[in-house]
C-alpha positions as CSV (number, residue, x, y, z in Angstrom):
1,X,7.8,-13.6,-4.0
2,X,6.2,-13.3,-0.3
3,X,9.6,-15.3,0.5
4,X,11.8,-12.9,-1.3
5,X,10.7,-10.0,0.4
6,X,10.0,-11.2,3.2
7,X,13.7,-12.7,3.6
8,X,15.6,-8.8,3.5
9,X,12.9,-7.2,5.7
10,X,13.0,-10.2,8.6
11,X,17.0,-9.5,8.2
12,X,16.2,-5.7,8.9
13,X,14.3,-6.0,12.1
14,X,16.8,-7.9,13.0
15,X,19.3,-4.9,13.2
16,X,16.5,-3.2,15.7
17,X,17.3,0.3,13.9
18,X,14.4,2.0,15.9
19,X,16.9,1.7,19.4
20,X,19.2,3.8,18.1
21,X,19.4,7.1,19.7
22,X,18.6,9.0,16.1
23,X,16.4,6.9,14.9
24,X,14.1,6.8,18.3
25,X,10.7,8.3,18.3
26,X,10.7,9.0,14.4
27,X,9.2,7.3,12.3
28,X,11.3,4.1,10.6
29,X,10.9,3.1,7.0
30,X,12.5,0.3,5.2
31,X,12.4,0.6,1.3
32,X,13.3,-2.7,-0.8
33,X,13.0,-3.2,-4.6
34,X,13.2,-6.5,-6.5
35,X,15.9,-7.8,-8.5
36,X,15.9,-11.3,-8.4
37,X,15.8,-11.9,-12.2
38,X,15.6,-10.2,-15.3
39,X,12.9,-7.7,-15.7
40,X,11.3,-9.3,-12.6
41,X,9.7,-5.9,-11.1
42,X,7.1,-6.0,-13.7
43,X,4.9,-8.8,-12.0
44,X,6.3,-9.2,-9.0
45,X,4.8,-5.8,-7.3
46,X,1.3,-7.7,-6.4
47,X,3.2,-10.1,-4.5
48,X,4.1,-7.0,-1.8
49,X,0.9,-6.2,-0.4
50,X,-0.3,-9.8,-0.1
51,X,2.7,-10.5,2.2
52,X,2.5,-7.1,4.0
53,X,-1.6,-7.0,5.1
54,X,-2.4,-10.8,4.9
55,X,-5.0,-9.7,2.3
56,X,-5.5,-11.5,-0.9
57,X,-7.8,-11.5,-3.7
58,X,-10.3,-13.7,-5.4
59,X,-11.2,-13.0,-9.2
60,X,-14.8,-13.1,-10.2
61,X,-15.9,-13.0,-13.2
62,X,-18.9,-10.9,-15.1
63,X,-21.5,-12.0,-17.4
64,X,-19.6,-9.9,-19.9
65,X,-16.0,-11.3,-19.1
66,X,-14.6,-8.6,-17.4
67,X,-12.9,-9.3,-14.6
68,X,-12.7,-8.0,-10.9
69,X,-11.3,-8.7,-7.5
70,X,-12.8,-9.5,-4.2
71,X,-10.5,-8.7,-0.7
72,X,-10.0,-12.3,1.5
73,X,-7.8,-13.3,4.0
74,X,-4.5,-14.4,2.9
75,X,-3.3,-18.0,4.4
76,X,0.7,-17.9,5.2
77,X,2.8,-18.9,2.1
78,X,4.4,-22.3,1.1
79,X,7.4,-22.6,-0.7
80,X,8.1,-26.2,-1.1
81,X,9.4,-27.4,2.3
82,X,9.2,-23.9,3.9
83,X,6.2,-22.2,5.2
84,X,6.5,-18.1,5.1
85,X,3.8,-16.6,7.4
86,X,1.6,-13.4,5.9
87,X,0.4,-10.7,7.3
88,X,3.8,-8.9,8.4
89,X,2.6,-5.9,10.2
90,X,1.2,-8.1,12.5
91,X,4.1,-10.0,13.3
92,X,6.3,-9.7,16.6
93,X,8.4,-6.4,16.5
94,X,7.2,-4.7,13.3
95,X,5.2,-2.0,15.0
96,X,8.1,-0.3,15.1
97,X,8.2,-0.1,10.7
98,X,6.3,2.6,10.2
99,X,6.1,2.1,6.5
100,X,7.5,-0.1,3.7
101,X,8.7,2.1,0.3
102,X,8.6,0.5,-2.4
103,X,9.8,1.0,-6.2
104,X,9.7,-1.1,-9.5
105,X,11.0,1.7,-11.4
106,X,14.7,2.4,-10.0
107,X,16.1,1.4,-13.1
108,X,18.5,2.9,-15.7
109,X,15.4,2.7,-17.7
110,X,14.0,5.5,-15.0
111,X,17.1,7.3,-15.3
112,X,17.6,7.5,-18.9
113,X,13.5,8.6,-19.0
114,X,14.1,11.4,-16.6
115,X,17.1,12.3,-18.4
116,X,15.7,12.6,-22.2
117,X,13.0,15.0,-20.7
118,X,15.4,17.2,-18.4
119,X,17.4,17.9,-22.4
120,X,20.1,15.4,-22.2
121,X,18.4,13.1,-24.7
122,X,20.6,12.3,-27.7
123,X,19.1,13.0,-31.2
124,X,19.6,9.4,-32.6
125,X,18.4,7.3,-29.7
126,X,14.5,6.9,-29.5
127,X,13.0,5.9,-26.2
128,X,9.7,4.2,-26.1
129,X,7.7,3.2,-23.1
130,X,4.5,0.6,-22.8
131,X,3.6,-1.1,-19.5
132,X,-0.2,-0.3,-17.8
133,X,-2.1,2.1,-16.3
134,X,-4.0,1.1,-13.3
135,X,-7.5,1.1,-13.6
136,X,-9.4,3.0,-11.3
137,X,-12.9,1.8,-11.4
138,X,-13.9,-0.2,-8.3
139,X,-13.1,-3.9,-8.2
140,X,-11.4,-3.3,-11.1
141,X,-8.5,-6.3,-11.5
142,X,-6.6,-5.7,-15.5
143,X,-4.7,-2.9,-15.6
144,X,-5.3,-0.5,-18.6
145,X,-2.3,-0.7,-21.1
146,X,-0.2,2.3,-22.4
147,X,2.5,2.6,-25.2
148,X,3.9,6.0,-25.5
149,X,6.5,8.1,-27.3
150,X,9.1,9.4,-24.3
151,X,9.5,12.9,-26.6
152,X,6.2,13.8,-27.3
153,X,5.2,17.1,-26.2
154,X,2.6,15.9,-24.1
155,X,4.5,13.1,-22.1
156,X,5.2,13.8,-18.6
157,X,6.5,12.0,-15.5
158,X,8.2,12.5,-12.5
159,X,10.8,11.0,-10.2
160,X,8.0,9.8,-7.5
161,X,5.6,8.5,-10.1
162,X,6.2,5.1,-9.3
163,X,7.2,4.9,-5.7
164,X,4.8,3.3,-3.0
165,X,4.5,3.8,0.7
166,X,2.6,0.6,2.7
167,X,1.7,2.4,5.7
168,X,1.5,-0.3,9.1
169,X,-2.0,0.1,10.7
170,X,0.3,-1.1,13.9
171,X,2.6,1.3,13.9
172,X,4.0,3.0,17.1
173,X,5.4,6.2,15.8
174,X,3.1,6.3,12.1
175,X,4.3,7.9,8.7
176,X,2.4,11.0,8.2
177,X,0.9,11.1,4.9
178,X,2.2,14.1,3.9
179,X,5.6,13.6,4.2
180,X,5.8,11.6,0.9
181,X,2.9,13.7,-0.5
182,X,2.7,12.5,-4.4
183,X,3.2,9.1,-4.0
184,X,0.8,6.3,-3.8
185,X,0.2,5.3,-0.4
186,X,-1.6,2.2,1.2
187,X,-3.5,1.9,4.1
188,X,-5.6,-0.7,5.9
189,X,-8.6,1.3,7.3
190,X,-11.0,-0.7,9.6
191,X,-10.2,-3.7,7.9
192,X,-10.2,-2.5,3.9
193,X,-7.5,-1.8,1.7
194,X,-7.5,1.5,0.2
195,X,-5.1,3.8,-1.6
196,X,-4.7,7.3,-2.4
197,X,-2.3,9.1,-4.7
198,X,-2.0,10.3,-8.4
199,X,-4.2,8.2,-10.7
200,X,-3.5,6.9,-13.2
201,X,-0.6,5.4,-12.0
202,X,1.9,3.4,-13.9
203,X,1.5,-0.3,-12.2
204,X,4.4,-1.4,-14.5
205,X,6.7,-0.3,-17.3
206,X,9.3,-1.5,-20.1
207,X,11.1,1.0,-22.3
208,X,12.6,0.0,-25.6
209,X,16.0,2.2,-26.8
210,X,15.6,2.8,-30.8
211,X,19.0,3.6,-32.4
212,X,18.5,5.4,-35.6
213,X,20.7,4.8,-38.5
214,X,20.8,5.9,-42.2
């Protein structure tokens, strides 16, 4: 996965967008989603962050089983013949990204969600949604499972609820925070990665159609 999204974002700095007259002295954000396979953005998200910051994650375990994770240093990323490096803010040229936007969610799934709570829904099709939530106690590594009725009265989402923002500790002009206020957003703060934003947050998500017939 470092090689997949590392592959379309090497091919945008390519393009040197932040030379252009309008784009000059703003800040320059490059948003990618994964496709690859079927149903692929539901594991692949922890792949991002690894390749982005060069930080990894070893998993200890407690006395009791539970699980949690402790930051290292990520080594660059073989795939087979071909070595990727990590750390991409810190490579030649990306001070100029201010910020990688992410999404696992912009799927019909998303749409068809959104669109059953905004009154469009249709009276025979049931829409069900599971994935997890993540869990915010510190170190914490599992995420904390959901499965919930889209029409309950007490469901709620919104259009930003899954987007991310990887701010680049590097960057020359720097996305202010603000600007995608709501989202989760990532930041490497004197060497530790930390995140702010609406919590829970939905890590991942699957939602089943029910068609209901006499």
């Amino acid at each position: 996965m470092p090689q997949k999204f590392g592959s379309p974002l090497r091919s945008k700095l390519k393009k040197r967008y932040w030379e252009r007259s309008d784009v000059s002295g703003h800040p320059f954000v490059i948003a990618i989603a994964d496709f690859h396979s079927p149903g692929s953005m539901i594991w692949s998200h922890t792949a991002l962050p690894l390749y982005l910051y060069g930080i990894g994650v070893d998993i200890w375990y407690g006395k009791d089983g539970s699980k949690h994770g402790v930051e290292r240093k990520a080594r660059e990323h073989v795939v087979g013949g071909k070595v990727v490096p990590t750390n991409f803010f810190g490579q030649a040229d990306t001070r100029h990204v201010s910020a990688i936007l992410f999404s696992n969610a912009g799927t019909m799934a998303k749409f068809n969600r959104m669109g059953v709570l905004a009154g469009f829904g249709d009276p025979d099709v049931k829409l069900r949604r599971k994935g997890g939530f993540n869990d915010p106690a510190p170190g914490a590594f599992d995420e904390i499972p959901f499965e919930m009725n889209i029409e309950d009265s007490d469901y709620a989402e919104r259009w930003a609820d899954e987007i991310e923002i990887y701010h680049n500790p590097d960057a020359a002009v720097p996305l202010h925070e603000e600007i995608f206020e709501g989202t989760t957003q990532f930041f490497l703060e004197e060497g530790e990665f930390v995140w702010r934003g609406p919590s829970p947050r939905v890590l991942y998500s699957s939602t089943m159609s029910v068609a209901l017939k006499d």
